[in-house]
GUVEX-770882 format. One record per atom (N, C-alpha, C): residue in one letter; chain; atom name; x, y, z. Coordinates in nm, 4 decimals. Layout:
<rs>
A A CA X Y Z
...
</rs>
This chain:
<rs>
X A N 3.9151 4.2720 -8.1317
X A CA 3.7892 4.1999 -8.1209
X A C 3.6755 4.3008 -8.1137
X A N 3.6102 4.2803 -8.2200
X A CA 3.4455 4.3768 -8.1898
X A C 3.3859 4.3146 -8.0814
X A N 3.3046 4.4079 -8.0135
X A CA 3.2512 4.4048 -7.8888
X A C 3.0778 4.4552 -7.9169
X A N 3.0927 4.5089 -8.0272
X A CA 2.9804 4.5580 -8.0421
X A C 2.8423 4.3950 -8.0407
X A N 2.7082 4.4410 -7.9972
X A CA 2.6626 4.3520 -8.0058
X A C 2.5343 4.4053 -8.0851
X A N 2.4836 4.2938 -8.1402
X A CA 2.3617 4.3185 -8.2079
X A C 2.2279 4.3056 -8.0868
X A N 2.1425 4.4110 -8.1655
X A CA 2.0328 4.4064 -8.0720
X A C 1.8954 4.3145 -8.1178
X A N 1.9019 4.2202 -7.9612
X A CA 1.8126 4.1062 -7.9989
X A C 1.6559 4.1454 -8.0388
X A N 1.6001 4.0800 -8.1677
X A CA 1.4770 4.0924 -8.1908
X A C 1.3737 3.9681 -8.0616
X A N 1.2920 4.0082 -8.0412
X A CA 1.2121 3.9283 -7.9467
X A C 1.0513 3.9190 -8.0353
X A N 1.0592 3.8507 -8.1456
X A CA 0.9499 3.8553 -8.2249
X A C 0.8152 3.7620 -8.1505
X A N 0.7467 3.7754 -8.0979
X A CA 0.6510 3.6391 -8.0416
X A C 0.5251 3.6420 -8.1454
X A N 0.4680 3.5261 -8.1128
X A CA 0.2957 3.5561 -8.1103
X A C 0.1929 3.5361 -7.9741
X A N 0.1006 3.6295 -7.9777
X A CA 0.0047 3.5977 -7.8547
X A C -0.0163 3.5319 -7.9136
X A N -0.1405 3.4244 -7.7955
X A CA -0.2500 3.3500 -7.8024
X A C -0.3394 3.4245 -7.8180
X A N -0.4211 3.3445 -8.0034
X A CA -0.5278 3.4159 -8.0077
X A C -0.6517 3.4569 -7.9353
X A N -0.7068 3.5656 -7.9120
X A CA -0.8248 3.5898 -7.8450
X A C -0.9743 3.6422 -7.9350
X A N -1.0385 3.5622 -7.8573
X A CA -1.1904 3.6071 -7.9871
X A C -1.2340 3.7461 -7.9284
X A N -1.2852 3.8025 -8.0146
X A CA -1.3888 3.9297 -8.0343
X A C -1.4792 3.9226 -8.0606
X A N -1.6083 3.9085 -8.0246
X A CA -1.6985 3.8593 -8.0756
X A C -1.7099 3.7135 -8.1411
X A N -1.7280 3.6960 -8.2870
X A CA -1.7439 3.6026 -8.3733
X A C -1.5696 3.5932 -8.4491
X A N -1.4939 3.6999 -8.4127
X A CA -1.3537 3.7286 -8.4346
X A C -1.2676 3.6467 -8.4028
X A N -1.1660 3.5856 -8.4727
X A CA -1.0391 3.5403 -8.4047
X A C -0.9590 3.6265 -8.4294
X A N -0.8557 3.6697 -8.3760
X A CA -0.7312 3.7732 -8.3728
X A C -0.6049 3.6883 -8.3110
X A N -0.5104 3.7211 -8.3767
X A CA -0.3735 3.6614 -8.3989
X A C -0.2785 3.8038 -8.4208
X A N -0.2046 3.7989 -8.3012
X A CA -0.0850 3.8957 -8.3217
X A C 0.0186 3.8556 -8.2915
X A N 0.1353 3.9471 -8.3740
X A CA 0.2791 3.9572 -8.3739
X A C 0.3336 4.0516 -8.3342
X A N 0.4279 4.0064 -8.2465
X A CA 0.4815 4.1827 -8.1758
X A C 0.6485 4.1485 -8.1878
X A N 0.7618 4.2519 -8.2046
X A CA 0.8746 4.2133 -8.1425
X A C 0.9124 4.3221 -8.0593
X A N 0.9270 4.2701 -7.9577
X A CA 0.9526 4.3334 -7.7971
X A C 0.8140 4.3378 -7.7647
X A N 0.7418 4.5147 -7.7804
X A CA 0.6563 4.5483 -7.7361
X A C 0.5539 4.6546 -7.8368
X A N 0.5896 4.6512 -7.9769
X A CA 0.5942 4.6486 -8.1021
X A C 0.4592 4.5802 -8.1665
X A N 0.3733 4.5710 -8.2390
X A CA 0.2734 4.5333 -8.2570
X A C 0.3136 4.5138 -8.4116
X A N 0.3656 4.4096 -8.5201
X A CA 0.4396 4.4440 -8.6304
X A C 0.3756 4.3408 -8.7542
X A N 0.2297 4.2670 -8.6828
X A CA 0.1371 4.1867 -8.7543
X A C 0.0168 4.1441 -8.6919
X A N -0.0739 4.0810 -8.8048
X A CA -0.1680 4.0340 -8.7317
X A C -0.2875 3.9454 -8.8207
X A N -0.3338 3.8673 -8.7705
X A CA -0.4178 3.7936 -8.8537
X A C -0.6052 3.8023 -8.7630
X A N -0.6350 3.7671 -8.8758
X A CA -0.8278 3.8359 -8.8473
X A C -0.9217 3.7582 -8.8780
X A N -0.9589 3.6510 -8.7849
X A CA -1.0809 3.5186 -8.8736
X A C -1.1483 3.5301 -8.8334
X A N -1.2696 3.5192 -8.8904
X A CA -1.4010 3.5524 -8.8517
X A C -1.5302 3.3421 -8.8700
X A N -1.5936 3.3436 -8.7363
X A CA -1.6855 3.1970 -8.7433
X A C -1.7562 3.2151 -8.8475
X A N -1.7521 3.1019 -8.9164
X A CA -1.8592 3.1006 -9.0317
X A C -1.9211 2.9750 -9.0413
X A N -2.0239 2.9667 -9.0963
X A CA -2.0575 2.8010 -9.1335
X A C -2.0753 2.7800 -9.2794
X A N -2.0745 2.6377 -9.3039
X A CA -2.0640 2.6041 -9.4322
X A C -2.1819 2.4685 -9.4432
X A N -2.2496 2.4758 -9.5470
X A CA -2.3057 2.3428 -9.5836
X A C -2.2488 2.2706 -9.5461
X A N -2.2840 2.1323 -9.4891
X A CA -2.2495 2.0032 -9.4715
X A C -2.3320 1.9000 -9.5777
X A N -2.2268 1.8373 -9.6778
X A CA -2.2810 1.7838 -9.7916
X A C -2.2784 1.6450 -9.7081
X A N -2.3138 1.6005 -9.5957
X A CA -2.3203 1.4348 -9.5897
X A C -2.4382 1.3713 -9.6445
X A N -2.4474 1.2608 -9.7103
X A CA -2.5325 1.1410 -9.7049
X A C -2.6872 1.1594 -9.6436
X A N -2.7490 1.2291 -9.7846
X A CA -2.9111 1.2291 -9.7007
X A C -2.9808 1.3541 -9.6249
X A N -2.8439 1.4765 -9.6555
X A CA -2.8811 1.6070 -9.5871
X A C -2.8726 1.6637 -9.7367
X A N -2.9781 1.8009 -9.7321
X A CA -2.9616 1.8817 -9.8263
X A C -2.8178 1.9600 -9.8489
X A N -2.7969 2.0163 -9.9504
X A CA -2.7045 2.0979 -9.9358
X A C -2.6782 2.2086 -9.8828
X A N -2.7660 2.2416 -9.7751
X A CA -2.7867 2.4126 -9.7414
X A C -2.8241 2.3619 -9.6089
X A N -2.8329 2.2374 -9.5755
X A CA -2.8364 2.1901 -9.4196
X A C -2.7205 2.1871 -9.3037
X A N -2.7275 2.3009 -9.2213
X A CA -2.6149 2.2913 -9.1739
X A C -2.6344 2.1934 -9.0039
X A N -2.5440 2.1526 -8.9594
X A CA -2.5031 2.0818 -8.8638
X A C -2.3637 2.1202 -8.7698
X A N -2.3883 2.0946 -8.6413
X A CA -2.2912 2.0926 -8.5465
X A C -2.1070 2.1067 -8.6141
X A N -2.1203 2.0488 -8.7092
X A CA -1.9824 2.0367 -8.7544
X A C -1.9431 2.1454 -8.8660
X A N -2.0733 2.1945 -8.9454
X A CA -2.0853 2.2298 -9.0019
X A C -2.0509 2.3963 -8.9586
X A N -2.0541 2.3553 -8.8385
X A CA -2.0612 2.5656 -8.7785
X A C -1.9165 2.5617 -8.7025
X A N -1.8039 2.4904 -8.7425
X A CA -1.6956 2.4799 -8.6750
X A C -1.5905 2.5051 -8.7481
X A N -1.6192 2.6259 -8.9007
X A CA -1.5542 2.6791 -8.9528
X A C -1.4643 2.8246 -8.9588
X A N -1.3641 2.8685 -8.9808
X A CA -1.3453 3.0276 -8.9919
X A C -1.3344 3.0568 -9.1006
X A N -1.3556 3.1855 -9.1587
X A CA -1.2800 3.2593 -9.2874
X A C -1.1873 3.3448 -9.2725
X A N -1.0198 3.2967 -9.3363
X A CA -0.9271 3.4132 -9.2943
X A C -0.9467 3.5113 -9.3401
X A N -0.9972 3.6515 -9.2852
X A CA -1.0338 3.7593 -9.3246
X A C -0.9159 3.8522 -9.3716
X A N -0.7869 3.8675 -9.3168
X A CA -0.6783 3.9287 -9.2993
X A C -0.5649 3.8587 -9.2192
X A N -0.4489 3.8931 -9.2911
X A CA -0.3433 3.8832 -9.2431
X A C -0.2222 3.9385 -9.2793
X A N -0.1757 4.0187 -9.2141
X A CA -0.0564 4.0966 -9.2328
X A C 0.0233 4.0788 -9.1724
X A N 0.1578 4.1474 -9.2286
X A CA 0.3046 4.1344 -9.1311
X A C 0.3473 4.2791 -9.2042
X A N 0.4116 4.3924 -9.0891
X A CA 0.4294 4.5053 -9.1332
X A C 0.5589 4.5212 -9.2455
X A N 0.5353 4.6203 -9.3435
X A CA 0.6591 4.6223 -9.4285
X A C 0.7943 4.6130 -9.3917
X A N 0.8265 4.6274 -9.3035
X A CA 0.9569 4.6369 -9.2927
X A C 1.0034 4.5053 -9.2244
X A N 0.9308 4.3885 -9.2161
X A CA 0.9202 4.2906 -9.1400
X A C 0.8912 4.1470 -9.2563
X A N 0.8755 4.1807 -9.3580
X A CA 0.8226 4.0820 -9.4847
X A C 0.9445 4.0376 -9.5441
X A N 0.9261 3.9051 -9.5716
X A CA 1.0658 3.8012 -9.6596
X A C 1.1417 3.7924 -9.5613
X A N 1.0787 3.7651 -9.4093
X A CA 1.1588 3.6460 -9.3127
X A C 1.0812 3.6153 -9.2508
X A N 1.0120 3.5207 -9.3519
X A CA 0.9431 3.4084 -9.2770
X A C 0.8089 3.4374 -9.1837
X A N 0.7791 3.5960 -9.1375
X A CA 0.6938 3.6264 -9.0072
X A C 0.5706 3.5933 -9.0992
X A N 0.5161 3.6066 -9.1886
X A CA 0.3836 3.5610 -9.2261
X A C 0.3534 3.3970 -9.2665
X A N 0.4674 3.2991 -9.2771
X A CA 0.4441 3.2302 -9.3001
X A C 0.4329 3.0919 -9.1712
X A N 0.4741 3.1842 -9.0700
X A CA 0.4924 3.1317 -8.9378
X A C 0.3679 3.1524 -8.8498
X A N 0.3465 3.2993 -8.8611
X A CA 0.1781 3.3017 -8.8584
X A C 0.0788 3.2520 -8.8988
X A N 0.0318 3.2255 -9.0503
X A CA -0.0063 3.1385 -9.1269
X A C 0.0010 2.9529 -9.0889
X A N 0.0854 2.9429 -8.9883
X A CA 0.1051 2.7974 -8.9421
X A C 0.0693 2.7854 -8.8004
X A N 0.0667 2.8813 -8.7360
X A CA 0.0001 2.8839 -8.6278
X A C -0.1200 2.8845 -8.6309
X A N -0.2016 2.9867 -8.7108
X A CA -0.3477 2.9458 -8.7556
X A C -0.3724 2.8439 -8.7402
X A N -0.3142 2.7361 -8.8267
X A CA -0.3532 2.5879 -8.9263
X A C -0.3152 2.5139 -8.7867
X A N -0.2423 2.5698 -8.7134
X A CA -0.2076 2.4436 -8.5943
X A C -0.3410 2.4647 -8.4615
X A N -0.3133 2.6089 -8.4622
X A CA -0.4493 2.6614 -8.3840
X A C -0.5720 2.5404 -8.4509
X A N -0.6119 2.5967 -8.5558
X A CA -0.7558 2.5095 -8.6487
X A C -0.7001 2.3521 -8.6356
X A N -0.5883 2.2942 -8.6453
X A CA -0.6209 2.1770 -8.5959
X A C -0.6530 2.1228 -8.4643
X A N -0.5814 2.2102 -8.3831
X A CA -0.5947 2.1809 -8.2120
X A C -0.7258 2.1680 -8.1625
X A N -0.8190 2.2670 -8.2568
X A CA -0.9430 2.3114 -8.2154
X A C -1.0619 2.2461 -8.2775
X A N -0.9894 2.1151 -8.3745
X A CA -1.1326 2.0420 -8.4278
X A C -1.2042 2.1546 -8.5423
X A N -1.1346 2.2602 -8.5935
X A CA -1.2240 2.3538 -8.6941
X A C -1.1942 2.2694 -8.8293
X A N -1.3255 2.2399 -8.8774
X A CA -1.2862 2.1912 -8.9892
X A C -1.2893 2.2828 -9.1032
X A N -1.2949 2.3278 -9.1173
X A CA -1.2699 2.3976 -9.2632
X A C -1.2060 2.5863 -9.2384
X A N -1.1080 2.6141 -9.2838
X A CA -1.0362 2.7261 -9.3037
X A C -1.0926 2.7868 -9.4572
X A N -1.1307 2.8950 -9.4878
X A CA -1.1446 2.9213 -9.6054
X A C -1.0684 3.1068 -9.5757
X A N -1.0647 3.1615 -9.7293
X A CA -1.0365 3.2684 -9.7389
X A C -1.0326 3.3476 -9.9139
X A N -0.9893 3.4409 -9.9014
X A CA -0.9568 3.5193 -10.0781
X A C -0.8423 3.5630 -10.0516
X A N -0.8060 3.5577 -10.1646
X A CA -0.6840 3.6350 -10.1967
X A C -0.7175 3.7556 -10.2499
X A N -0.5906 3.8109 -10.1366
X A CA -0.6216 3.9748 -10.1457
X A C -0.4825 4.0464 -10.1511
X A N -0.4380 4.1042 -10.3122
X A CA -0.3191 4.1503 -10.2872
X A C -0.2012 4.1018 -10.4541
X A N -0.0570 4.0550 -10.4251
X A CA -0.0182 4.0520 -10.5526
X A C -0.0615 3.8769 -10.5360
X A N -0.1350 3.8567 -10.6572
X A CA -0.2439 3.7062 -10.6888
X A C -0.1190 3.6083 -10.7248
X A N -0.0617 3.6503 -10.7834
X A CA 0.0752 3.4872 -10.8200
X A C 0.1413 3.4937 -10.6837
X A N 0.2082 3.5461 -10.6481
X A CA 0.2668 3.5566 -10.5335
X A C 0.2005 3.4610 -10.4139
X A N 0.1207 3.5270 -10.3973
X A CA 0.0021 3.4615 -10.2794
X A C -0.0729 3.3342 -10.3116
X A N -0.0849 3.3040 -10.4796
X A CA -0.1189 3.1569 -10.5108
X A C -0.0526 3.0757 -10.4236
X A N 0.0919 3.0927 -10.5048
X A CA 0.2251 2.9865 -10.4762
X A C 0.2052 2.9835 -10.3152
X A N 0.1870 3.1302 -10.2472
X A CA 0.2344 3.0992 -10.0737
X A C 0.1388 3.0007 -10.0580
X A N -0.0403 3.0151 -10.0380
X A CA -0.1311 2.9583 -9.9661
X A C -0.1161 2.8022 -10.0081
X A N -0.0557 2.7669 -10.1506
X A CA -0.0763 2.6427 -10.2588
X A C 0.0500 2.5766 -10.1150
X A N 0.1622 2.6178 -10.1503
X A CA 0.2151 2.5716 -10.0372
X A C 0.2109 2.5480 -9.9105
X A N 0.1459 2.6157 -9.8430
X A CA 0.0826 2.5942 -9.7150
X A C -0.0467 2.5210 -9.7430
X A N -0.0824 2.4547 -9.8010
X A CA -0.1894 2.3295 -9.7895
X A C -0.2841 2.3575 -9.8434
X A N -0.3173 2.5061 -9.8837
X A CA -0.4632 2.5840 -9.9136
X A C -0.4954 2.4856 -10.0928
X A N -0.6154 2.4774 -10.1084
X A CA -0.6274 2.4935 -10.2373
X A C -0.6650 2.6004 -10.2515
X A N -0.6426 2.6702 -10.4138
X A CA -0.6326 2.7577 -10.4540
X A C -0.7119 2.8010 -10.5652
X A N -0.8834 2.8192 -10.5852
X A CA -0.9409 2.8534 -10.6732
X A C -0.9439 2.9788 -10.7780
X A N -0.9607 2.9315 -10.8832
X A CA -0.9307 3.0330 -11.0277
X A C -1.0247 3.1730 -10.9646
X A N -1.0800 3.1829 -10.8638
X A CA -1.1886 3.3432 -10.8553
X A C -1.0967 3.3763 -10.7014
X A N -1.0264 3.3042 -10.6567
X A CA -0.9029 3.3661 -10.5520
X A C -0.9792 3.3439 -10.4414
X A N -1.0520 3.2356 -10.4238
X A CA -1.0983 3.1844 -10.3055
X A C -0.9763 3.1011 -10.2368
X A N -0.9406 3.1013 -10.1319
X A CA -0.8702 2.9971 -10.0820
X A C -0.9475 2.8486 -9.9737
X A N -0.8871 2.7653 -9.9723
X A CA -0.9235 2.6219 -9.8797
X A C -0.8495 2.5510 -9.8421
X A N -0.8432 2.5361 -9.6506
X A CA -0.7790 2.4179 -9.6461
X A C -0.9431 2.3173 -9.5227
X A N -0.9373 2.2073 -9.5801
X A CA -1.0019 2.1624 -9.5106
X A C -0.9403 2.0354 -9.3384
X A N -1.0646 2.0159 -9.2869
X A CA -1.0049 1.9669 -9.1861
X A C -0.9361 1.8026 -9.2302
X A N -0.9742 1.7732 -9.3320
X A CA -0.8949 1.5972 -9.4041
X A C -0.7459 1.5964 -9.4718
X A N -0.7570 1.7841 -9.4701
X A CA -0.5953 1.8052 -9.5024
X A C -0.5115 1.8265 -9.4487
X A N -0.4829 1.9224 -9.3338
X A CA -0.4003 1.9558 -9.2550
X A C -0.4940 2.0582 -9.1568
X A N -0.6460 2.0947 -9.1533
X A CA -0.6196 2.2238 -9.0584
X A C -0.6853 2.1261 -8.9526
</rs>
């Protein structure tokens, strides 16, 4: 009988903490720092009924832009970025943010398919969107 045992990964995520206008999202396993995600408050026009398009409002300033997000090389194709990536979207729903935006930054088909799947729409200039009527 092998006796040998494998050594347990302890992958977590903190709770994000702001920096300023910053959201920050990390991944550690053990004590390891091995990802991290980077949103920054933004606001966006609010196109309602009777407001200009460049009029912003209360709801309107309850947006982020994902600036970054990584998971270290040796840590990619199990799942750690896409688990991160859902914590965001659960974070942004918990929190009433309506609108998530971002770019794609990096290999462009690859990262279509991920964000397209995770709820984002996916514009031809590599903007990404998920809004708050979709899932964030």
């Amino acid at each position: 009988m092998n006796t040998e045992t494998k050594q347990q990964t302890a992958i977590y995520t903190l709770p994000p903490s702001f920096i300023g206008e910053k959201l920050i999202f990390r991944v550690y396993d053990h004590a390891s720092p091995i990802g991290y995600a980077r949103l920054r408050k933004t606001a966006f026009p609010n196109k309602a009924a009777g407001k200009s398009a460049d009029m912003l409002d209360h709801d309107s300033l309850n947006a982020f832009e994902l600036k970054m997000i990584e998971i270290a090389q040796n840590y990619r194709q199990q799942g750690l970025g896409t688990s991160l990536l859902k914590e965001i979207i659960k974070y942004c729903k918990d929190s009433n943010i309506k609108k998530l935006t971002g770019e794609i930054k990096g290999d462009d088909r690859t990262l279509r398919h991920w964000y397209s799947n995770n709820g984002f729409t996916v514009s031809n200039d590599k903007r990404i969107e998920l809004m708050a009527s979709v899932s964030c």
